[in-house]
Each structure stands twice: as C-alpha cells, then as structure tokens.
mmCIF file of the N, C-alpha and C atoms, coordinates in Angstrom:
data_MODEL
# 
_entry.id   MODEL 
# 
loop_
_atom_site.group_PDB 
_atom_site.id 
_atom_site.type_symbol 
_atom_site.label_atom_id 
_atom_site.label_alt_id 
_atom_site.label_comp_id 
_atom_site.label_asym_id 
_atom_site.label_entity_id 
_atom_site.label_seq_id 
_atom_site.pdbx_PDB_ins_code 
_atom_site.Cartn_x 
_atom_site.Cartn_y 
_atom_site.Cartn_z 
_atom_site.occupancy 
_atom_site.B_iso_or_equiv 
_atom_site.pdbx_formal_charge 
_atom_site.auth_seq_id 
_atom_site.auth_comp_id 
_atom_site.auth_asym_id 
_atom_site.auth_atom_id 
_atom_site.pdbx_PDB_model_num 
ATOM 1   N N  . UNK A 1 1  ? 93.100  95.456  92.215  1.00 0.00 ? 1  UNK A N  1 
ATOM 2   C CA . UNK A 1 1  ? 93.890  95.737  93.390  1.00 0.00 ? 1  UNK A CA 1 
ATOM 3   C C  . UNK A 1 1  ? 95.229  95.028  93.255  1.00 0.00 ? 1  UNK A C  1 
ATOM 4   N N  . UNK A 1 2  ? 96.399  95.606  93.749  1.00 0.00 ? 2  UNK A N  1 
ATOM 5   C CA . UNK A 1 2  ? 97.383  95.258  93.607  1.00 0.00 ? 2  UNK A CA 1 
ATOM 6   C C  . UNK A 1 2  ? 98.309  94.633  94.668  1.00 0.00 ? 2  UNK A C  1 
ATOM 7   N N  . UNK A 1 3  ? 99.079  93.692  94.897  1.00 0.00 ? 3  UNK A N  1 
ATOM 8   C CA . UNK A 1 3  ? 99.577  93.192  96.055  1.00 0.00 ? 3  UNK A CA 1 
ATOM 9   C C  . UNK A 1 3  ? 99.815  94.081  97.254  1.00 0.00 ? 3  UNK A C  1 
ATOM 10  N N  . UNK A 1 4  ? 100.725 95.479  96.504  1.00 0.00 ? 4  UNK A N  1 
ATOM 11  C CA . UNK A 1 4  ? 101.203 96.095  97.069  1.00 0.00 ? 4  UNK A CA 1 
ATOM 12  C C  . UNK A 1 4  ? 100.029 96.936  97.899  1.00 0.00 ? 4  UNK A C  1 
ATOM 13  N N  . UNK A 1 5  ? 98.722  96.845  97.704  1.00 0.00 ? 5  UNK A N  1 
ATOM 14  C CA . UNK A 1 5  ? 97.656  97.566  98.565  1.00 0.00 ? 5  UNK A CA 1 
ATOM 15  C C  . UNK A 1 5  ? 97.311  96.640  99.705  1.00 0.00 ? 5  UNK A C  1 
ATOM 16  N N  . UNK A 1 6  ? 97.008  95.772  98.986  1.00 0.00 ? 6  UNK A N  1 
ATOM 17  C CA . UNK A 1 6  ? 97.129  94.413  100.267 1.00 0.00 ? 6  UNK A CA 1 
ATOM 18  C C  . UNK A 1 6  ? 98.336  94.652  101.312 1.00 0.00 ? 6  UNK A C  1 
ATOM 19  N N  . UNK A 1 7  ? 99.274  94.827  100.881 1.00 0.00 ? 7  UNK A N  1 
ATOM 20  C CA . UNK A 1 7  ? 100.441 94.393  101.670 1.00 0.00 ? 7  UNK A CA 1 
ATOM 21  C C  . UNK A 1 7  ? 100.549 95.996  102.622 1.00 0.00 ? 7  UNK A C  1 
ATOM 22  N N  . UNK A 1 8  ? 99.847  96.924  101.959 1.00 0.00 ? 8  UNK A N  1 
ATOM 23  C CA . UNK A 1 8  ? 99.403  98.290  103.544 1.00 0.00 ? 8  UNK A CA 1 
ATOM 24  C C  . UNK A 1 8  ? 98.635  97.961  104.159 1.00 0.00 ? 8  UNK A C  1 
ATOM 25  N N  . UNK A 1 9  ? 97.800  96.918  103.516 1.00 0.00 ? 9  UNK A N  1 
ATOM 26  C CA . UNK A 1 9  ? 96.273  96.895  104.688 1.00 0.00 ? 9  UNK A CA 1 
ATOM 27  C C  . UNK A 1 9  ? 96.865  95.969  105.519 1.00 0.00 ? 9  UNK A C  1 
ATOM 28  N N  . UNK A 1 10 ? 97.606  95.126  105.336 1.00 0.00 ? 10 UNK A N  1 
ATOM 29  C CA . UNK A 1 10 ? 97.980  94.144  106.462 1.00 0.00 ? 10 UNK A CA 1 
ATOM 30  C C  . UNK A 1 10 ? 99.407  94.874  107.463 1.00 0.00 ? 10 UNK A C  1 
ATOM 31  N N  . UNK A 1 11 ? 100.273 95.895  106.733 1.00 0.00 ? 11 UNK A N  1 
ATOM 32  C CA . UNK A 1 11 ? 100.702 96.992  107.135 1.00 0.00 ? 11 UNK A CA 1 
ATOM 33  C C  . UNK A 1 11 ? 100.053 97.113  108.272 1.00 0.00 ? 11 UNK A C  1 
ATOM 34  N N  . UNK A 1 12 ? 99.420  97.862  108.250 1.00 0.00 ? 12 UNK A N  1 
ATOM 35  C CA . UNK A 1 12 ? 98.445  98.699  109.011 1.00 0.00 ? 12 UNK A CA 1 
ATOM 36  C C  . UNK A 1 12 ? 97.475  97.793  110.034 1.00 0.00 ? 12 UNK A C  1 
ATOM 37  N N  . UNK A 1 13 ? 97.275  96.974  109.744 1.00 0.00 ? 13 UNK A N  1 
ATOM 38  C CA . UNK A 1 13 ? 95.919  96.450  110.725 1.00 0.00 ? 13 UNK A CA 1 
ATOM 39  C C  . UNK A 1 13 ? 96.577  95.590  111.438 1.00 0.00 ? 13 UNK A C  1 
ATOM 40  N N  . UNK A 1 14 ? 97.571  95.274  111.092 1.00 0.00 ? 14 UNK A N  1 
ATOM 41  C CA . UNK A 1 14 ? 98.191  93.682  112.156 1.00 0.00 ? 14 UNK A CA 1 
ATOM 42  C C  . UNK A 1 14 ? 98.864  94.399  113.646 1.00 0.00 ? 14 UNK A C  1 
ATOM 43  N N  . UNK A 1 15 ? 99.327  95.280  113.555 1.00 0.00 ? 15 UNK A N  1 
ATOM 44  C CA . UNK A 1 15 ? 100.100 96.267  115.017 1.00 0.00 ? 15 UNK A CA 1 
ATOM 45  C C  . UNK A 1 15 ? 98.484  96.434  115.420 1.00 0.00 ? 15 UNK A C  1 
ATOM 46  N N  . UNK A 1 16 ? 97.633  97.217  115.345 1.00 0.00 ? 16 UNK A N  1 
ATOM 47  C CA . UNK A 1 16 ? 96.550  97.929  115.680 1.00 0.00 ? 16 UNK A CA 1 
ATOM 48  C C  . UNK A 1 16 ? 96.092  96.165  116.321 1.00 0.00 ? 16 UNK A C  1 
ATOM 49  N N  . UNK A 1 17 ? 95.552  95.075  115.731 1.00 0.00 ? 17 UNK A N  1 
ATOM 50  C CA . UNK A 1 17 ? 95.029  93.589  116.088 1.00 0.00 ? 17 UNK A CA 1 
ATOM 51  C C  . UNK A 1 17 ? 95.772  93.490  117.334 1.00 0.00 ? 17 UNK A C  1 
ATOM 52  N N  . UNK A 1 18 ? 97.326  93.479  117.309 1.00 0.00 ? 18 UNK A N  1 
ATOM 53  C CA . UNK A 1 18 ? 97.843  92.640  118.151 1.00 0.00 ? 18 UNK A CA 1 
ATOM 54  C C  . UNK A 1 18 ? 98.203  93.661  119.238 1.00 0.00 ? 18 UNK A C  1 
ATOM 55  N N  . UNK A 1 19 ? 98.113  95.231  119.635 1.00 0.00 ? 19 UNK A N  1 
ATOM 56  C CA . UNK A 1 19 ? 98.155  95.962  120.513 1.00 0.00 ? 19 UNK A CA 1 
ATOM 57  C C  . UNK A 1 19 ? 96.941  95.852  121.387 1.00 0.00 ? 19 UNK A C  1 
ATOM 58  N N  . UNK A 1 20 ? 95.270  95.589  120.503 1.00 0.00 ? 20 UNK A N  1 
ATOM 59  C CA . UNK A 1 20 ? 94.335  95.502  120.787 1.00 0.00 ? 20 UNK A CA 1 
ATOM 60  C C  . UNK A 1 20 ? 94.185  94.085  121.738 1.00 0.00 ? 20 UNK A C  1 
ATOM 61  N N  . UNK A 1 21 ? 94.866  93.363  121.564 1.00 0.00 ? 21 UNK A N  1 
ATOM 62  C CA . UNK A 1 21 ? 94.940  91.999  122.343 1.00 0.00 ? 21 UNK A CA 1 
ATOM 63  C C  . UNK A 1 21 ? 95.509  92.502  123.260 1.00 0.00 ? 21 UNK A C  1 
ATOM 64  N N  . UNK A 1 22 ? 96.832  93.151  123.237 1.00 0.00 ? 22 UNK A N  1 
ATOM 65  C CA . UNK A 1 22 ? 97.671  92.877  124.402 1.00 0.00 ? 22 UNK A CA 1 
ATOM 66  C C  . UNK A 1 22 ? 96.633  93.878  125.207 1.00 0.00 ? 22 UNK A C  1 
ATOM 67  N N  . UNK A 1 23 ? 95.850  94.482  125.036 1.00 0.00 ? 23 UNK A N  1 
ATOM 68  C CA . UNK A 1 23 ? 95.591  95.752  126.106 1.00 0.00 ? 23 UNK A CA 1 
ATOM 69  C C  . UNK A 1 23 ? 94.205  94.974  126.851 1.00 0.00 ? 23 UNK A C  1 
ATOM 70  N N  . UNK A 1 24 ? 93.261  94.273  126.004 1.00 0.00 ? 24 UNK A N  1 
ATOM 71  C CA . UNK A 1 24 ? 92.590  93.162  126.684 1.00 0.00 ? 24 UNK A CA 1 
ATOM 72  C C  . UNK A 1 24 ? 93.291  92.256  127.263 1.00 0.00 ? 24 UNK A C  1 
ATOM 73  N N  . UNK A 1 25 ? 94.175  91.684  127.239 1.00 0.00 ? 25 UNK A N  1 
ATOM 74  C CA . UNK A 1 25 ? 94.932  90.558  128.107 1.00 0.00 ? 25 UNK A CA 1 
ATOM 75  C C  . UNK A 1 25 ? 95.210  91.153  129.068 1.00 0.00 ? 25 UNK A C  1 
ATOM 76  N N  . UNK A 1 26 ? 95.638  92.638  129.109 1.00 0.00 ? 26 UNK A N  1 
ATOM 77  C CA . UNK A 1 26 ? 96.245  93.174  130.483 1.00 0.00 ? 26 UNK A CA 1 
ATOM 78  C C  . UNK A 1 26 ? 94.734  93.231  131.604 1.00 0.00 ? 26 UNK A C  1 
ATOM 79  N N  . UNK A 1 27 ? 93.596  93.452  131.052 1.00 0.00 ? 27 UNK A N  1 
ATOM 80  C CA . UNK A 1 27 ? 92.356  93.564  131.420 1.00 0.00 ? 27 UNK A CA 1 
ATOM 81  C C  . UNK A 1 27 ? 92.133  92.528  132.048 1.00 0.00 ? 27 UNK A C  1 
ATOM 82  N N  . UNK A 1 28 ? 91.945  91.457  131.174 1.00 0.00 ? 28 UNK A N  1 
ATOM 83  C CA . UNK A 1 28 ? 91.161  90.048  131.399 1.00 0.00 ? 28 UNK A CA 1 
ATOM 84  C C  . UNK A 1 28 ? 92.056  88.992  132.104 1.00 0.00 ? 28 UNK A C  1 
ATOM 85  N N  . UNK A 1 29 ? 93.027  88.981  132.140 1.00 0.00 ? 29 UNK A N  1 
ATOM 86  C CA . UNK A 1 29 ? 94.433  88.202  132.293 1.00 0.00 ? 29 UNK A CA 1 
ATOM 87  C C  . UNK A 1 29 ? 94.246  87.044  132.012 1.00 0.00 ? 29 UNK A C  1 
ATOM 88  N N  . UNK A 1 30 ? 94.737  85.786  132.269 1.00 0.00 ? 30 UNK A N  1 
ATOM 89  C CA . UNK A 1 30 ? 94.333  84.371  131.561 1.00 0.00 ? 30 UNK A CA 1 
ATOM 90  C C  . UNK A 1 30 ? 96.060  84.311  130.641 1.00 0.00 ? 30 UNK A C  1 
ATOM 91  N N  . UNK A 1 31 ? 95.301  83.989  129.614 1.00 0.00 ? 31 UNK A N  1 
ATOM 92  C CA . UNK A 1 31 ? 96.401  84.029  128.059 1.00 0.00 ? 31 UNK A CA 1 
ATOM 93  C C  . UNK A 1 31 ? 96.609  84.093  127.214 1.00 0.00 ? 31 UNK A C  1 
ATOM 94  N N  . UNK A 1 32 ? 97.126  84.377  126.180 1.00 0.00 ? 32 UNK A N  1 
ATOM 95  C CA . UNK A 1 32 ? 96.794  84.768  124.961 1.00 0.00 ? 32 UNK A CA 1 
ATOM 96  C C  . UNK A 1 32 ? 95.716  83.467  124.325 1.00 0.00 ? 32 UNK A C  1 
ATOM 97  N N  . UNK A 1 33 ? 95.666  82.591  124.590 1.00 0.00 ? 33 UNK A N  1 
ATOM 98  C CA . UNK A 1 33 ? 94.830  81.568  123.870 1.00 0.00 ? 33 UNK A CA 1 
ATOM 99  C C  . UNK A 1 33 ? 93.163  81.838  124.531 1.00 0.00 ? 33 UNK A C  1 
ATOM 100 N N  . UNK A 1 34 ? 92.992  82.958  125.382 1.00 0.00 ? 34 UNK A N  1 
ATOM 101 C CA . UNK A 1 34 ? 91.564  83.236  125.539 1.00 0.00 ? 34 UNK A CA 1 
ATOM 102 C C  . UNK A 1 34 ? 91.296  83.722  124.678 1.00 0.00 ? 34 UNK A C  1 
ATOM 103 N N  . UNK A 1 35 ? 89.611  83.030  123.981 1.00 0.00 ? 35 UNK A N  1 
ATOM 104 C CA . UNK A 1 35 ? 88.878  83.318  122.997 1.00 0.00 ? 35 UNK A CA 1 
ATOM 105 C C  . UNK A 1 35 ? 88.570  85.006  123.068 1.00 0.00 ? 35 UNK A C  1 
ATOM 106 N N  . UNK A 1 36 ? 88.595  85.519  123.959 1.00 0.00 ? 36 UNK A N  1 
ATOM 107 C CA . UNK A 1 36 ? 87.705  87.369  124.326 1.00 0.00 ? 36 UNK A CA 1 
ATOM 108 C C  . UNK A 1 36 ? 89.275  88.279  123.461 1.00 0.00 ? 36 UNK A C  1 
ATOM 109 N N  . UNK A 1 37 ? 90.466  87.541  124.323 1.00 0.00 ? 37 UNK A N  1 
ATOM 110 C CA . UNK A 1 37 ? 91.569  88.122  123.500 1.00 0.00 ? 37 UNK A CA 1 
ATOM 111 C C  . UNK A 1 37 ? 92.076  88.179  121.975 1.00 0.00 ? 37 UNK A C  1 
ATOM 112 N N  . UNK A 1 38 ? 92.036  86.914  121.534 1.00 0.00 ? 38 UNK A N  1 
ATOM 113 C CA . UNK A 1 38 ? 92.327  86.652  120.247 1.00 0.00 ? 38 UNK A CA 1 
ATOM 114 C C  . UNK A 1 38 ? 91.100  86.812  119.414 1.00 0.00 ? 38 UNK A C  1 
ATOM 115 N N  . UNK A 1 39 ? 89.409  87.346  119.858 1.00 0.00 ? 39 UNK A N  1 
ATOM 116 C CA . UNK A 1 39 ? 88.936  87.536  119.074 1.00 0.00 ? 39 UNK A CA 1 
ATOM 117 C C  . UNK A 1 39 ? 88.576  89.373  119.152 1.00 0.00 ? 39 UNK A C  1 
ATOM 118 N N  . UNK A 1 40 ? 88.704  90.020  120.058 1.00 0.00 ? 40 UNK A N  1 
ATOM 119 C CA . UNK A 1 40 ? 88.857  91.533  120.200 1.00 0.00 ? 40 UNK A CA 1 
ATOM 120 C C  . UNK A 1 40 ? 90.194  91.871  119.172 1.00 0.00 ? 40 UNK A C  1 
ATOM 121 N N  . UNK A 1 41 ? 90.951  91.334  118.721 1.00 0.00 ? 41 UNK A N  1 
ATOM 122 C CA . UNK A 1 41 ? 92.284  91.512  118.108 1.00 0.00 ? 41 UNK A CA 1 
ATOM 123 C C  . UNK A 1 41 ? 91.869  91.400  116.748 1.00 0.00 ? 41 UNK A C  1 
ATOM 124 N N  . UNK A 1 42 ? 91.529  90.113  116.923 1.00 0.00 ? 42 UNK A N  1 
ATOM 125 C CA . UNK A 1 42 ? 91.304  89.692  115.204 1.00 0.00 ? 42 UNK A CA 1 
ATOM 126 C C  . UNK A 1 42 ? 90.052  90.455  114.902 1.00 0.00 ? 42 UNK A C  1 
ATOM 127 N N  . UNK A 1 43 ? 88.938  90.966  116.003 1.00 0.00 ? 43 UNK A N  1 
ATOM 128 C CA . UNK A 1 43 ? 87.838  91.771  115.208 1.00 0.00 ? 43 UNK A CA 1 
ATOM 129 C C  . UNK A 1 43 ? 88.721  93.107  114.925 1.00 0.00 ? 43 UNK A C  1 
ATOM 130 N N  . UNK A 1 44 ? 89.395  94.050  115.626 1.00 0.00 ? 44 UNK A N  1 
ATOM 131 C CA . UNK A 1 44 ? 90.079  95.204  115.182 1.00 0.00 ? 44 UNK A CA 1 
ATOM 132 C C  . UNK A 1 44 ? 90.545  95.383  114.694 1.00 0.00 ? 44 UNK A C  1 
ATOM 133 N N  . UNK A 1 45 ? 91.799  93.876  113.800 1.00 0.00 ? 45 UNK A N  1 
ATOM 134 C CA . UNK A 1 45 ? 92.680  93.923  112.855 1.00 0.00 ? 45 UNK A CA 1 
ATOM 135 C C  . UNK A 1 45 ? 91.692  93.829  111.491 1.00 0.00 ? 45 UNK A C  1 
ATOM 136 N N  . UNK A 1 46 ? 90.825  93.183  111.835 1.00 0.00 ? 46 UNK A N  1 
ATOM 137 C CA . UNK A 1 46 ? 89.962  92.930  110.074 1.00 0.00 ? 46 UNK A CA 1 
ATOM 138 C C  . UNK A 1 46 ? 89.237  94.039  109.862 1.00 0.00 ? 46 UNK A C  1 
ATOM 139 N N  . UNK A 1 47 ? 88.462  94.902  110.862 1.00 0.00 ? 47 UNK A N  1 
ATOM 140 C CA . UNK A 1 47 ? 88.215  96.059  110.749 1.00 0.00 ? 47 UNK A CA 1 
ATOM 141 C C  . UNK A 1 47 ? 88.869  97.104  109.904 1.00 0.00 ? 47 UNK A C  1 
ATOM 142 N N  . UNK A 1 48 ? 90.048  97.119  110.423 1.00 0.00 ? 48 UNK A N  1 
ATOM 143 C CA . UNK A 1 48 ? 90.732  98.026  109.791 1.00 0.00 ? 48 UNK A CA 1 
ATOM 144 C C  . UNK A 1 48 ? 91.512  97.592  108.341 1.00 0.00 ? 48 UNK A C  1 
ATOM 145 N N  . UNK A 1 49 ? 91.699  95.805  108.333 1.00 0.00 ? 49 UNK A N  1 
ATOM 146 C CA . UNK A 1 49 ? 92.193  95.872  106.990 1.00 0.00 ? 49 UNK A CA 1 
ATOM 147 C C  . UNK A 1 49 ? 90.987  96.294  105.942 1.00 0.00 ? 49 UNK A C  1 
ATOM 148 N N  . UNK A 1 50 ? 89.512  95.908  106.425 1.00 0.00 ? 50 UNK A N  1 
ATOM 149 C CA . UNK A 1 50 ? 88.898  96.062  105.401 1.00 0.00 ? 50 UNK A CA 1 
ATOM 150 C C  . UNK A 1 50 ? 88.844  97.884  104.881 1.00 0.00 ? 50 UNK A C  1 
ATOM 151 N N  . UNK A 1 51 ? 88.503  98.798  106.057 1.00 0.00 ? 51 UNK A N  1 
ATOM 152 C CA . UNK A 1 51 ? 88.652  100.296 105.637 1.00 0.00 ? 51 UNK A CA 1 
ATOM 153 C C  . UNK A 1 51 ? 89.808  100.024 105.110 1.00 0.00 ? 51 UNK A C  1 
ATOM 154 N N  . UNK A 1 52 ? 91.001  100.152 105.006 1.00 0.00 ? 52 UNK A N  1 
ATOM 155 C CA . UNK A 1 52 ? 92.327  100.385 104.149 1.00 0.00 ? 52 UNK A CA 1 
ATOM 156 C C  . UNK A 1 52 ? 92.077  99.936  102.662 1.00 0.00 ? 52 UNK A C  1 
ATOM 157 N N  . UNK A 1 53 ? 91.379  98.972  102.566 1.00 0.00 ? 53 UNK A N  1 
ATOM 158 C CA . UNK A 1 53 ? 91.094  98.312  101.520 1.00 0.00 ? 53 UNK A CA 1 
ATOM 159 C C  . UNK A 1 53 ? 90.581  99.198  100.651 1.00 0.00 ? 53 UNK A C  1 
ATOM 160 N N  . UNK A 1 54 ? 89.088  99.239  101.354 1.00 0.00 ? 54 UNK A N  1 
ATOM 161 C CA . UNK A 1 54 ? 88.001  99.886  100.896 1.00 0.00 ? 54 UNK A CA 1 
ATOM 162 C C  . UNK A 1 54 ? 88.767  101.466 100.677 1.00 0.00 ? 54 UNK A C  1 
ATOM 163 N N  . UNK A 1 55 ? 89.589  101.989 101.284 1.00 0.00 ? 55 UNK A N  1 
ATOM 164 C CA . UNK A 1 55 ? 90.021  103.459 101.008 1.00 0.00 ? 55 UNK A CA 1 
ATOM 165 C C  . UNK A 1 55 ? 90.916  103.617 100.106 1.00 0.00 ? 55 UNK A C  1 
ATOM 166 N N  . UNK A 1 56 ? 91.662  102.029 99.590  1.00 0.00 ? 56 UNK A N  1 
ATOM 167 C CA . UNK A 1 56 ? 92.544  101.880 98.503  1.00 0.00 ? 56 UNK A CA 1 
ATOM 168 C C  . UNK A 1 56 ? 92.311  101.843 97.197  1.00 0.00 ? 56 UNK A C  1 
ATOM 169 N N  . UNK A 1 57 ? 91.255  100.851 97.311  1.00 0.00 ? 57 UNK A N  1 
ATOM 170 C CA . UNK A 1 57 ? 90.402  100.937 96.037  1.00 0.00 ? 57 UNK A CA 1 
ATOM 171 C C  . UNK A 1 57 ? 89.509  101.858 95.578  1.00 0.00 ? 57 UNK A C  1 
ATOM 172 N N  . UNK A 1 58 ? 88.757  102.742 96.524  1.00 0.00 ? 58 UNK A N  1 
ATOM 173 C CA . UNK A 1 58 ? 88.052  103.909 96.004  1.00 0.00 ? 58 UNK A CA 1 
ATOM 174 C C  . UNK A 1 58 ? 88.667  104.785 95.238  1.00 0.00 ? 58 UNK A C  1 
ATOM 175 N N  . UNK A 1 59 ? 90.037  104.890 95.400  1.00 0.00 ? 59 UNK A N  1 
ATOM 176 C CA . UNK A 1 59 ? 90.704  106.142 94.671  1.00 0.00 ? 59 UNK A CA 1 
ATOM 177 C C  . UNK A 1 59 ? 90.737  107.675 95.605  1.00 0.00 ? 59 UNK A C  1 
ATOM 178 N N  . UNK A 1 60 ? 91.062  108.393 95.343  1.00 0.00 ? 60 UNK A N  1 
ATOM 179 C CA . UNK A 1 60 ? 91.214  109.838 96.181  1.00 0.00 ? 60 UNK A CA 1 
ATOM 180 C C  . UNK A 1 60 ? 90.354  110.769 94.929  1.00 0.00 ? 60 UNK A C  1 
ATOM 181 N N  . UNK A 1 61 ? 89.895  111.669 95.605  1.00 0.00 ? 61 UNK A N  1 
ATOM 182 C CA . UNK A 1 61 ? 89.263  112.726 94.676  1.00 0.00 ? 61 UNK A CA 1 
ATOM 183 C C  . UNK A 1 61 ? 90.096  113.374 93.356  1.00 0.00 ? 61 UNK A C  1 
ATOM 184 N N  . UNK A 1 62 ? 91.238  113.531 94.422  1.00 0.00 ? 62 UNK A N  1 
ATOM 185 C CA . UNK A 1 62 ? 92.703  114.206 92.905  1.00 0.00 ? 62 UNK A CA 1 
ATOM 186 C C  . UNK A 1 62 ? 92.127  113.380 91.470  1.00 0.00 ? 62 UNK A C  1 
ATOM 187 N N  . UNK A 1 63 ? 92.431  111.876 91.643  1.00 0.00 ? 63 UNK A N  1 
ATOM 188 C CA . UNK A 1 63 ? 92.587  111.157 90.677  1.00 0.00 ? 63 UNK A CA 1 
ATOM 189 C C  . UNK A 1 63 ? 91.650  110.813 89.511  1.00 0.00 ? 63 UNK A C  1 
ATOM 190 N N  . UNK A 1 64 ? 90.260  111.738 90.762  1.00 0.00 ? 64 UNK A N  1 
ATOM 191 C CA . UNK A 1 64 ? 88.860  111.247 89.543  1.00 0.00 ? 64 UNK A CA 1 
ATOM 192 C C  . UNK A 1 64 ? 88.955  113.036 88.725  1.00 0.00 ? 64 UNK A C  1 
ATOM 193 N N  . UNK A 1 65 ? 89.970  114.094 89.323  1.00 0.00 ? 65 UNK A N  1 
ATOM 194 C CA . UNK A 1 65 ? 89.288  115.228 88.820  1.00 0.00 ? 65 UNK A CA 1 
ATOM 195 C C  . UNK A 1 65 ? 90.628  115.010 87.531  1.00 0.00 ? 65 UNK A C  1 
ATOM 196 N N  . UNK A 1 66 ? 91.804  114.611 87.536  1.00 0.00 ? 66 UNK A N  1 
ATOM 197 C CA . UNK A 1 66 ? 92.767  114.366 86.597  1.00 0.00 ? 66 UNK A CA 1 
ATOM 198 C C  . UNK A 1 66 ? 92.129  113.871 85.739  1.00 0.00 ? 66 UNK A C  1 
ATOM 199 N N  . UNK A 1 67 ? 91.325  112.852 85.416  1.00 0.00 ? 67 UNK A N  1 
ATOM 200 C CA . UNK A 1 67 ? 90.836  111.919 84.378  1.00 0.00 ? 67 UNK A CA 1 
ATOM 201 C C  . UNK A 1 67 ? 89.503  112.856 83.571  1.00 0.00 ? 67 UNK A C  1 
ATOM 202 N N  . UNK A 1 68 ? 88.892  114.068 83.956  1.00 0.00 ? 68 UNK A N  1 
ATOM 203 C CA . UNK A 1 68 ? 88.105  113.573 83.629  1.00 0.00 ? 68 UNK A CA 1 
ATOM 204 C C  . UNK A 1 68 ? 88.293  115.532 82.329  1.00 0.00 ? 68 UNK A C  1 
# 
C-alpha cells in the first residue's frame, strides 16, 4: 500500500467522523469533549477509513482481467 492510498482513506473518512460528531452534538448538546460525541465520530471515521482501505488494496476487477 502506498502513502498516497492512505492519504484517500483519511481523505475520505475525516469530513464523514467530524460531520458525524457535529450532528450528535446538535442531538446531545454538552461539548465536543463528550465521550458519546467524540466516540460516534471516531467510530464512523475508522469505519470508513478501514472500507477505503480494504477497497484500495483489493484492486478493481479491470485490473485482475488485464493481468491475466
């Protein structure tokens, strides 16, 4: 894996984490330092970095029918 795949998955999952907070905070109110907020965020952001990951490294179908 290459930086540059890393650097979509965190692309991608860090807006989705930190929208996911703000929309529980509007819910729960308190502050960002409530545990329900910062951990609904950080579970949705790792969620999704790991699929990106996992969909980066699998490869796409194109690439296995080119090779073979």
């Amino acid at each position: 894996m290459e930086r540059t795949d890393l650097g979509y998955a965190v692309l991608f999952s860090m807006p989705v984490g930190v929208g996911v907070s703000m929309g529980v905070l509007r819910m729960v109110g308190g502050g960002l330092t409530n545990l329900l907020v910062v951990g609904a965020g950080a579970v949705a952001a790792l969620v999704l970095f790991v699929l990106v990951v996992a969909i980066l490294t699998t490869g796409s179908p194109d690439d296995e029918r080119r090779a073979a």
